[in-house]
N, C-alpha and C positions, 0 to 999 in steps of 0.2 A: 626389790621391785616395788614400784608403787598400788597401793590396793585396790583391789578391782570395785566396779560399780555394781551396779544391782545386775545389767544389762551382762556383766561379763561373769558373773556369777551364776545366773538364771542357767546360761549357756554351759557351762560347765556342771552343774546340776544336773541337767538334761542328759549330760551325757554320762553321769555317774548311772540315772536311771535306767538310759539304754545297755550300758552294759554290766549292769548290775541282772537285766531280765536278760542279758545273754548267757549270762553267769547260771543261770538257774535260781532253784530255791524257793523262797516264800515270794512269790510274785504278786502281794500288797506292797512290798517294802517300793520294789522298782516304781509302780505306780505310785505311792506316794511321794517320792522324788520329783517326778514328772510333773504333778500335782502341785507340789510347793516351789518349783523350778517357772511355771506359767505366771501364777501368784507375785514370785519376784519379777516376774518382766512386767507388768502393772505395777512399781510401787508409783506411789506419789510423794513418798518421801524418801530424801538418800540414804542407801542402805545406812552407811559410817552414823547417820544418826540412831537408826533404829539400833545401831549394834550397840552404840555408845550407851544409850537409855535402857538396854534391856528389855527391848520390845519386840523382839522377833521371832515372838510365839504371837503377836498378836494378827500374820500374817496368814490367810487361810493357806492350811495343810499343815502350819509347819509346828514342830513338837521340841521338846527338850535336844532330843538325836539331832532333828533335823537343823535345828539352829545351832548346834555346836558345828557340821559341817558347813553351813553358808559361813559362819565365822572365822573357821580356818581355809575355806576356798577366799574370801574376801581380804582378809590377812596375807596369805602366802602364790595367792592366784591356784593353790593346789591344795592334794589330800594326799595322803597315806595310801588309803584304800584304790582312790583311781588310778593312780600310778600303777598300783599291782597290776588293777584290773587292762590297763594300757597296754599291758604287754602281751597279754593272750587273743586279743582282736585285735586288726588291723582296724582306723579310723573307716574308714569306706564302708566296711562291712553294716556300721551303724546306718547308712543309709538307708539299707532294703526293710527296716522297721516300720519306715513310713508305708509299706505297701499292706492295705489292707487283707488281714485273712492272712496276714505273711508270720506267722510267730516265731516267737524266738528261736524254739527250738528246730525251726525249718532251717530258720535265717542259718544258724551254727550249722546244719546238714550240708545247705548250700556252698557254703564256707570249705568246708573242711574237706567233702565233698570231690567237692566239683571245682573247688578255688576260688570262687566269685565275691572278689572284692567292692564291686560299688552297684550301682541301680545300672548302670548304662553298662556292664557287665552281666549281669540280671537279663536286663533287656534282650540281649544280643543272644545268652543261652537259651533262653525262650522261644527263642525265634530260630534258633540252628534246631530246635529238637533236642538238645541234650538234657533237658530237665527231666521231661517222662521218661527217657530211658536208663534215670538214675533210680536205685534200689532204695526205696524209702521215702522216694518224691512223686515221681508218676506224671501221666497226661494230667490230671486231673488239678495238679497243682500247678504245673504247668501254664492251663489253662485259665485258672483264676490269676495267674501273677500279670499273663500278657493281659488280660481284661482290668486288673484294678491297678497296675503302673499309670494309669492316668487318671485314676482317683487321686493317685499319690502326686500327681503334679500338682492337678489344678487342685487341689484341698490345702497345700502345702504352707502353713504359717497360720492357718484360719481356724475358727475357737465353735463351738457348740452354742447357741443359743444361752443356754444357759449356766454353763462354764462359763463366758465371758459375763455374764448378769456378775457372778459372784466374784469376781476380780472388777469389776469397775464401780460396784456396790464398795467393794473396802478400798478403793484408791478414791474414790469420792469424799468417804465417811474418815479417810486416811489425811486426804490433803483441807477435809475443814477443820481439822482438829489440828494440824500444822500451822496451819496458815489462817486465823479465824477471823482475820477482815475481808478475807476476800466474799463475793454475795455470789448468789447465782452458781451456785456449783451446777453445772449439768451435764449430764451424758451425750454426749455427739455422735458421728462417725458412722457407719456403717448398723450400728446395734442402734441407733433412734432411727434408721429406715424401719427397722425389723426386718434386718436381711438372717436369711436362716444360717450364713455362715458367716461370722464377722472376721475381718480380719485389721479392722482400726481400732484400736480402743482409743479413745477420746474423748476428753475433757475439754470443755469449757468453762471459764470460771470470769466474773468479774471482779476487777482488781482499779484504786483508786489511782493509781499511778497510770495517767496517759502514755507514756513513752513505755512501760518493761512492756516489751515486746514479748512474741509467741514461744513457748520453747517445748521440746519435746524430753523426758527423763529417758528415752533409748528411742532408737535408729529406727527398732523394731518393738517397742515397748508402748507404754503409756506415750501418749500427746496429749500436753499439757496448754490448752491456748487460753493466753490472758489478752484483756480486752478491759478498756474501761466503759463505764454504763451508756457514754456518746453512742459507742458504738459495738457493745455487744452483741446486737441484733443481729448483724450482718457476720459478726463471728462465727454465730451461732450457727444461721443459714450456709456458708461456707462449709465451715467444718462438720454437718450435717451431709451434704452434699445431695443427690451424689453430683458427677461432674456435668454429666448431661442434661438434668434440670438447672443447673445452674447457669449452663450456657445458652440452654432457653428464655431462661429470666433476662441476661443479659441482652439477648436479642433484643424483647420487647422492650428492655431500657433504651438501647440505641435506639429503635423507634419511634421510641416518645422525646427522642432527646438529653435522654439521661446515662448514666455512665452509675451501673453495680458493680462495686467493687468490696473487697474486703474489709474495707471501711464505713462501708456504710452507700446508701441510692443517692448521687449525687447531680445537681441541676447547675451547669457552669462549675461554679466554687463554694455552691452552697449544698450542706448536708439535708436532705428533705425527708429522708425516712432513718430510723436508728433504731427501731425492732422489726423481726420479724412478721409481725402483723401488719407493721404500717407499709414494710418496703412492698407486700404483695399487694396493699390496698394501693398503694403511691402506680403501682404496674397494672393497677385495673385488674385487679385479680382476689378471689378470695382467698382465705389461708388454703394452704395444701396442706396435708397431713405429710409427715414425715414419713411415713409406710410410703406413699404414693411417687414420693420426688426420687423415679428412676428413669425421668425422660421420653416413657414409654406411654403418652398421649394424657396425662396427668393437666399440663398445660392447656391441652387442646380444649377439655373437657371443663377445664376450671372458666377458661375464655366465654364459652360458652352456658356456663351458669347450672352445668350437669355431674359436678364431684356428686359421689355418693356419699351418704353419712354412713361413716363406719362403723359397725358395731363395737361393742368395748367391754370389758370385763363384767361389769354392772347390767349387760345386755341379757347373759346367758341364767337359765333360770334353773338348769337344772344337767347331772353327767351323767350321760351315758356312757357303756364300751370300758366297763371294769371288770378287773379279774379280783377273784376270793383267793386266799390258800388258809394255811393250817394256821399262820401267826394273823392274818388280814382276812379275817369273815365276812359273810352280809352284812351283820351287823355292826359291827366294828365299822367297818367302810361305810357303810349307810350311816351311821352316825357321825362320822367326820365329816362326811357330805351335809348334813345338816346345820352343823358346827360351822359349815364355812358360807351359811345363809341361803343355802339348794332350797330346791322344793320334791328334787326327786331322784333319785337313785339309780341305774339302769345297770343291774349284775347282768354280766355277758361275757361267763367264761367261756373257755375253749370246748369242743365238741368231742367226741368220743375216738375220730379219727388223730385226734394229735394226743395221743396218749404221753410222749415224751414231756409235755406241756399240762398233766392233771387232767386230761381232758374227759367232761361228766360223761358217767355212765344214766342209762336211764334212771336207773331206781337213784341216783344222784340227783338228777335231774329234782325226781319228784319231792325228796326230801327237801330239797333248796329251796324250790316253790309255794311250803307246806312252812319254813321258816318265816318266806317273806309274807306268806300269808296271816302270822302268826304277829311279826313285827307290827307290820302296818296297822293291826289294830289295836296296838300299842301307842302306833307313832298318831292316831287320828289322822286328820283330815288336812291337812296342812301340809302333812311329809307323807312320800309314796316310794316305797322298792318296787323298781319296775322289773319283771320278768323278762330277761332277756339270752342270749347265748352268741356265741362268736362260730358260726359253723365254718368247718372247715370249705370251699370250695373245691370238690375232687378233681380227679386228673380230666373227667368228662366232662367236668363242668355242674354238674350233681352238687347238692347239698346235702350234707352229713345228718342221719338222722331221718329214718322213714313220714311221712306226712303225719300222720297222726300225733306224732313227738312235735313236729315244727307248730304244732297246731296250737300246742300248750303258751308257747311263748307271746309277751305283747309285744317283742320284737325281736327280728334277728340279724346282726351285721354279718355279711357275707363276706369270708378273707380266703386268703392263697396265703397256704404255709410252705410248701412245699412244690417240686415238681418246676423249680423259675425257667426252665430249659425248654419247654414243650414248644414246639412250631408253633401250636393252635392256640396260645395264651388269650389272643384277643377272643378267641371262639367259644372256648372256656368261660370269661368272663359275661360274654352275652348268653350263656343259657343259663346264669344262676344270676344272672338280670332278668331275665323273664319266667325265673320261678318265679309265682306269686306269694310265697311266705318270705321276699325276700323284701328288708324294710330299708339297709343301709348295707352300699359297698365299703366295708373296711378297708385302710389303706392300699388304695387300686394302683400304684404302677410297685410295690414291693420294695421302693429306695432304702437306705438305710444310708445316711450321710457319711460321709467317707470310709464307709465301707463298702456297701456295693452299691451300683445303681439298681434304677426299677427294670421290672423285666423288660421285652418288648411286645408294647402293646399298641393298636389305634387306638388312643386317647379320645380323641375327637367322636369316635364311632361308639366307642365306650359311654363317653358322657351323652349322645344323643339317645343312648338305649335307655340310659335312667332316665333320662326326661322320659320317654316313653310310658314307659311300664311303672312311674312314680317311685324311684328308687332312688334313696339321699344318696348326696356324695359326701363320704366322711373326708375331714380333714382333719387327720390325723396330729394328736399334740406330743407329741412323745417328740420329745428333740434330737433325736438320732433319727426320726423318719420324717415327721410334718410333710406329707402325701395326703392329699396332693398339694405334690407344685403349686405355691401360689400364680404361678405365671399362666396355669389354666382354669383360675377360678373366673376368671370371665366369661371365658368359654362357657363353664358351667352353668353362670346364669342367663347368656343368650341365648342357650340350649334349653333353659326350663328349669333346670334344676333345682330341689333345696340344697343345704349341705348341714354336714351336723358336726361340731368340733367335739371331736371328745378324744379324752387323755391317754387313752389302752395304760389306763395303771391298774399296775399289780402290788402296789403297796398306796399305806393312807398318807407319803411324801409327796408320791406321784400322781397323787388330784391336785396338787399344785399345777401339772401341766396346760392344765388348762387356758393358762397365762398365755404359752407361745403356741397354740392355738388360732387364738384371737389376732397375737400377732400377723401370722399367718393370714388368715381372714382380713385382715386390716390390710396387707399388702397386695392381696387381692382383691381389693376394693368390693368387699361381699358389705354389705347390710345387714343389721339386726334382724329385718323378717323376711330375710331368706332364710333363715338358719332355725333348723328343726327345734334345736333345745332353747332356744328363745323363746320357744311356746311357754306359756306358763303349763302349771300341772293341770286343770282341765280341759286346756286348750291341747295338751298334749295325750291325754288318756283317751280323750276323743278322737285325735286323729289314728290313734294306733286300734281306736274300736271299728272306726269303722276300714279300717286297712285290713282288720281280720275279717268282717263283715261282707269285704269284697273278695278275698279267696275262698270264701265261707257258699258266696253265691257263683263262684268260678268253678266250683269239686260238684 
């Protein structure tokens, strides 16, 4: 048979992965399968090359092991190992993997079980009742499979934030080292909107040759679109998208008489604009941000001379909403922060209520505080560890932690760990919005990206209360949550609101989060002096003195 491409290899990967974790065992192995199965569906170069050159360890995830299998699956279209594995699952069963909170080891219970070969079998027992009254399964599971089967749809094929960064970062850096006349490498698609779930990976590249046309390296894979310098602009625009800005832009072309096309803003038979700069100024229009172009009144707003200027990495001055452990300390972390040009630091571990999570005890508390008291006059006047904590929000709505304790901190983000089921969620949240030692709501609706959604809450009613009672709204950077919703940060600001981006890292990799954050903030068309940690550090020690100053004159 003839040998498989990257595209049919990935695919077969994938499923050496899934039922390697059906299999049981060391469940890294399965995930790094998974891992380096994604990686091949982005190359930019054909496999048969990298295989020929001896280069398919330079592909992220993949190892000595792992490139002897893509070798022999791309050689033979098969393995040794999968075939065994073939014979003890039926294909379908590998389905019900995509359903969130579903593990392996359910998936095999289900199976074996109860018989349930595919998702739309799943489905169907879900729905008869037969799951909870299976010995091992329960309402409970039950429960979560009929709720997150439609994570499993709509999430289906689509990448992580930052998962997709490191796959189009090495088919970028992959196809200029191939190809090294081409100019203009650049990222397109779905991830230059800064949409939180990608599902295009897409290149842009300029290429000397007018005529080699667009082409993609898989169906479902890398797009790979060439364009020469006439008309890269309009590629770029295009394959940016999304489709609904686009076919606004085309409006106004027709209306001025012009015809946007993929080639380029055209007037009769002459080309009049060939970048993206010009084709918006050719449309009477300023640049858009690529955050912005989802059709969703972006145009309205540019027509009328009202884009916002978005904040941008360079904006933020300093992170809050970090967690310590035993390997990642105050100082450790406050010094990375430093290292990566901050001005200030904001520890805010968990509170005493989520003990599962390290959560401080007082005399914790105090030592911590006794630390960064210690640092800081270390660090002078330039760098500051700000005192802060993550309290729990309880099931009442109460914050963790008697007054006197909340009184020590220079601030506190206010989260829901537990408890996502309660009727009274939205009720909950408005009384630890109108405690007064309350500085920032932590990730407010609970989402977790195709894992589970947020609870249910009035959003609307929620963000009118932090306007109220002066309580940021965090948006969360952590790429499995990014909460809130950019699609309510408007809201947020008509409402009054500040917001504050910060990373919920628990290690010194994940201050990097920071990045998709900003994102985030970007596609929610927020500004720079909306946003709390854009205060520089006096600007910011000030607001949180006189925040305490004002509970101080409320007791």
């Amino acid at each position: 048979m003839p040998s498989l491409d990257a595209r049919g290899v990935a695919s077969l990967l994938r499923e050496y992965a899934q039922r390697t974790a059906l299999r049981g065992g060391n469940p890294y192995r399965a995930k790094a399968y998974a891992k380096a199965a994604d990686s091949l569906a982005a190359l930019a170069v054909p496999l048969h090359v990298l295989i020929a050159e001896d280069r398919l360890k330079e592909i992220p995830g993949v190892g000595e092991a792992i490139a002897d299998i893509i070798t022999k699956l791309h050689k033979t279209g098969s393995h040794p190992s999968l075939e065994k594995l073939r014979k003890e699952i039926p294909e379908g069963v590998l389905e019900m993997l995509a359903v969130p909170g579903l593990r392996p080891e359910k998936v095999l219970r289900l199976y074996k079980d109860l018989g349930i070969t595919s998702l739309a079998e799943l489905e169907a027992a879900a729905k008869d009742d037969r799951i909870k009254k299976a010995k091992g399964l329960g309402a409970a599971l039950q429960a979560k499979i009929l709720q997150n089967l439609a994570i499993a749809k709509s999430g289906e094929g689509r990448l992580h934030l930052h998962r997709a960064a490191v796959m189009l970062t090495h088919a970028k850096d992959s196809l200029r080292k191939a190809r090294p006349e081409l100019k203009r490498v650049t990222i397109a698609g779905d991830f230059r909107r800064g949409c939180e779930l990608v599902g295009e990976l897409t290149i842009v590249a300029e290429t000397a040759k007018a005529d080699e046309s667009s082409k993609a390296s898989a169906a479902d894979g890398l797009q790979i679109r060439l364009s020469d310098r006439k008309h890269f602009g309009a590629a770029l625009l295009f394959a940016t998208g999304s489709a609904a800005h686009i076919e606004q832009l085309q409006a106004i072309a027709g209306e001025k008489g012009m015809r946007l096309e993929m080639d380029g803003l055209h007037k009769g038979r002459t080309l009049i604009a060939n970048d993206e700069i010009a084709i918006y100024r050719a449309l009477g229009l300023p640049f858009i941000d690529p955050e912005l172009r989802e059709g969703l009144g972006e145009v309205e707003l540019a027509l009328k001379g009202k884009l916002p200027k978005l904040v941008t990495d360079e904006d933020l001055r300093g992170i809050l909403h970090c967690h310590t452990d035993a390997s990642d300390g105050t100082e450790t972390l406050a010094k990375a922060t430093r290292q990566r040009g901050f001005e200030y630091f904001g520890v805010a571990d968990h509170s005493k209520s989520a003990h599962y999570a390290g959560g401080l005890s007082e005399e914790e508390i105090a030592q911590q505080h006794r630390d960064a008291d210690r640092l800081n006059k270390r660090f002078g006047k330039d760098f500051r560890i700000l005192k802060g904590i993550e309290s729990d929000i309880l099931a009442d709505g109460s914050l963790d932690y008697a007054e006197d304790v909340l009184q020590r901190f220079d601030f506190v983000v206010a989260s829901i760990h537990g408890r996502f089921k309660l009727e009274a969620q939205t009720q909950r949240l408005l009384r630890a919005i109108s405690d007064p030692h309350t500085t920032i709501i932590g990730h407010m609706t609970g989402r977790q990206l195709q894992r589970r959604p947020g609870y249910e809450i009035d959003i609307e009613k929620v963000l009118r209360a932090c306007a109220k009672h002066d309580v940021v709204v965090e948006i969360n950077a952590h790429p499995w949550r990014l909460d809130l919703d950019w699609r309510w940060h408007q809201a947020a600001l008509d409402f009054g609101c500040m917001v504050s981006i910060n990373p919920d890292a628990h290690s010194i990799t994940e201050l990097d989060h920071m990045h998709w954050g900003v994102e985030m903030a970007r596609k929610g068309g927020v500004p720079a002096d909306r946003i709390l940690n854009a205060m520089a550090l006096p600007e910011i020690t000030r607001y949180f003195r006189q925040k305490r100053r004002s509970v101080a004159r409320a007791a």
